[in-house]
C-alpha positions in Angstrom: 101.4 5.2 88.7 99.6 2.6 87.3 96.1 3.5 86.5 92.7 1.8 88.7 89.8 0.2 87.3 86.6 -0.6 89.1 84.9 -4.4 88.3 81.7 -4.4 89.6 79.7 -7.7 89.2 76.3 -8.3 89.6 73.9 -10.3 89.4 71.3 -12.2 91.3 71.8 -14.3 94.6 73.6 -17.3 94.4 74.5 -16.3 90.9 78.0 -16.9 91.2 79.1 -13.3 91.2 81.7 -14.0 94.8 83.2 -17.3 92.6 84.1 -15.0 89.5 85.5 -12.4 91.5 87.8 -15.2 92.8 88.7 -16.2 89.7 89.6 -12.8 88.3 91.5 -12.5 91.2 93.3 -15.2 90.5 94.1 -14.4 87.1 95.1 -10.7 88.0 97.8 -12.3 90.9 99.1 -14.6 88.6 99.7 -11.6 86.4 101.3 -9.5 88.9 98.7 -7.0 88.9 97.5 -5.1 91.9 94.1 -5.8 93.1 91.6 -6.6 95.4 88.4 -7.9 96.2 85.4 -5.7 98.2 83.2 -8.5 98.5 79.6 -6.9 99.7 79.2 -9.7 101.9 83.0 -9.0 103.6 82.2 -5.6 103.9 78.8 -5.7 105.4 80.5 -8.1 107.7 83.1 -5.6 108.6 81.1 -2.0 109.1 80.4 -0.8 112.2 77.5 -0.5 113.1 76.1 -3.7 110.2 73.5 -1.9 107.5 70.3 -3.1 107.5 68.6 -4.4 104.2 65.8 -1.7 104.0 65.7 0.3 101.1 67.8 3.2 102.7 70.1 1.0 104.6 70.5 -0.6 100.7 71.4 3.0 99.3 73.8 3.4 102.1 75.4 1.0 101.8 75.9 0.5 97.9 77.1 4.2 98.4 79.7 3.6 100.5 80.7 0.5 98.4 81.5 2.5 96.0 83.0 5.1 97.6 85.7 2.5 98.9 85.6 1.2 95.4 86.6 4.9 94.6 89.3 5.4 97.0 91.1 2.2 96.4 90.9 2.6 92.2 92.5 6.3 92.8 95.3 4.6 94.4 95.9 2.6 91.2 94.7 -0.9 92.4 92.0 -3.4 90.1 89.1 -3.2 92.6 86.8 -6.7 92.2 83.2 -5.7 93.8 80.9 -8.4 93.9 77.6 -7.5 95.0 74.2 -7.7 94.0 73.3 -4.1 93.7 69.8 -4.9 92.4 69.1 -2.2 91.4 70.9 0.8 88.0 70.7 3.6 90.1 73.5 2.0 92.5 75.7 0.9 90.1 75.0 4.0 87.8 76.0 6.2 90.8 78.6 4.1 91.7 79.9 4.3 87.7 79.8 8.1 88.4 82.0 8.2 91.5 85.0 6.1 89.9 87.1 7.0 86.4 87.9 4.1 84.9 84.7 1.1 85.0 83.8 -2.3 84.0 80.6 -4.2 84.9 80.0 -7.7 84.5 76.8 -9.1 85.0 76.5 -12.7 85.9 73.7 -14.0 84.2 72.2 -16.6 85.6 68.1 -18.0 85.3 66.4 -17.4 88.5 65.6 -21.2 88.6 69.3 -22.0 89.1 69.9 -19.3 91.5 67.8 -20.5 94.1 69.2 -24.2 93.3 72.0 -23.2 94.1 71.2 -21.3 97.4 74.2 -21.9 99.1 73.4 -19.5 102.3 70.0 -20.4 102.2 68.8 -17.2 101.5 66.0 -18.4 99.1 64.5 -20.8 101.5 64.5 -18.2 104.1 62.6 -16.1 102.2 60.1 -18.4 101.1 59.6 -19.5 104.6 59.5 -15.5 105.7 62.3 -15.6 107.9 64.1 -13.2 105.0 62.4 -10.6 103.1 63.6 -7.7 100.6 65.6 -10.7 98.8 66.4 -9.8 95.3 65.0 -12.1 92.6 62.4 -13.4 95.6 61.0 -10.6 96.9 61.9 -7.8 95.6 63.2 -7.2 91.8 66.2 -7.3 90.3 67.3 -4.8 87.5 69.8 -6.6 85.2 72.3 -4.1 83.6 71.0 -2.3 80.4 74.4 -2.9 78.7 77.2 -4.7 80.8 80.6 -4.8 79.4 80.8 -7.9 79.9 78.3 -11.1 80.5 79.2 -14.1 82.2 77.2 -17.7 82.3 78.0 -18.1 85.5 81.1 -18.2 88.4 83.1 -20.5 86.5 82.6 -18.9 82.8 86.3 -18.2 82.2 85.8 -16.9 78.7 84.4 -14.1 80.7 86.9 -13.6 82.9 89.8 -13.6 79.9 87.2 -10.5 78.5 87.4 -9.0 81.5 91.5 -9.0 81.6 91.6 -8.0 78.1 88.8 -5.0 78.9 91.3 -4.2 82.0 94.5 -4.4 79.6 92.7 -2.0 76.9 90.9 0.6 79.7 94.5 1.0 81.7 96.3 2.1 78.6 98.0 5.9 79.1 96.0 8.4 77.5 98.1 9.9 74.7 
C-alpha cells in the first residue's frame, strides 16, 4: 500500500491557505495520486453538534482534525488540511498523532490578510460582532520551522516543493 502523508497548512485568515490546498490538489489529481482535502472550514460545517471558537471548543476541534487527518493518512491517502490552527501546540499534537508530516505555512503580512477578507471576518471583528479572530484578536503563532513556506495561495513554486517533499517522504523505507 501506498504510504500517507499529512499537509497541514497554516497560516493567518484570509491568507490563502483553502486556495493552495486547491492547488495542491490539483497537482496531486493530475498525478494520479490519492488525496484529499479536510478543509477546517468543511469540517466545522459538517460536525454535529458545530464547535464553538472558545479556547476549548479550539482544542477540540484541532484534535479531532487531526485525528481524521490520522485515520485517512493510515489508509494511504495525501491528506490536504488547511486550517489556521493558530496556535504550535495543535499542530505539534497533531504532528504527533500522524507518521509521515509536512507543514506549510502561508505567509502572508497581516495588512494583506485583512485586505483580503473575503468572509468578512476582519470587519466583524473590528466591529465586535466576531471575537477570538486570529491575527485580530487573538495571536497567531507562525510555525518555528515549516517545511515549506509559501507567499501566498497562488505561490506555485511552493506547491512544486510540496510534491517533491511528498515524492521524497513516501519513499519505502529500506
Amino acid at each position: 500500500m501506498s504510504r500517507g502523508v499529512v499537509i497541514w497548512i497554516t497560516g493567518l485568515p484570509s491568507s490563502g491557505k483553502s486556495t493552495f490546498a486547491a492547488h495542491l490538489r490539483e497537482q496531486l489529481v493530475t498525478l494520479g495520486v490519492a488525496s484529499c482535502v479536510l478543509d477546517s472550514d468543511a469540517v466545522r460545517a459538517a460536525l454535529v453538534p458545530a464547535p464553538g471558537y472558545d479556547e476549548i471548543a479550539r482544542d477540540h476541534f484541532y484534535d479531532t482534525l487531526a485525528r481524521l487527518a490520522a485515520l485517512l493518512e493510515a489508509q494511504g491517502l495525501i491528506v490536504v488540511v488547511p486550517a489556521t490552527a493558530h496556535r504550535r501546540a495543535y499542530r505539534d499534537r497533531a504532528r504527533r498523532r500522524v507518521e509521515r508530516w509536512i507543514e506549510v505555512f502561508v505567509d502572508v503580512p497581516p495588512e494583506e490578510c485583512r485586505a483580503r477578507d473575503a468572509k468578512g471576518l476582519y470587519a466583524a471583528s473590528a466591529a465586535g460582532r466576531v471575537s477570538a479572530l486570529p491575527g485580530a484578536d487573538i495571536g497567531y503563532e507562525p510555525p518555528l520551522a515549516p517545511d515549506v513556506v509559501a507567499r501566498g495561495g497562488h505561490d506555485l513554486d511552493a506547491v512544486s516543493r510540496v510534491i517533491s517533499q511528498i515524492a521524497e517522504t513516501r519513499r519505502p523505507a529500506r
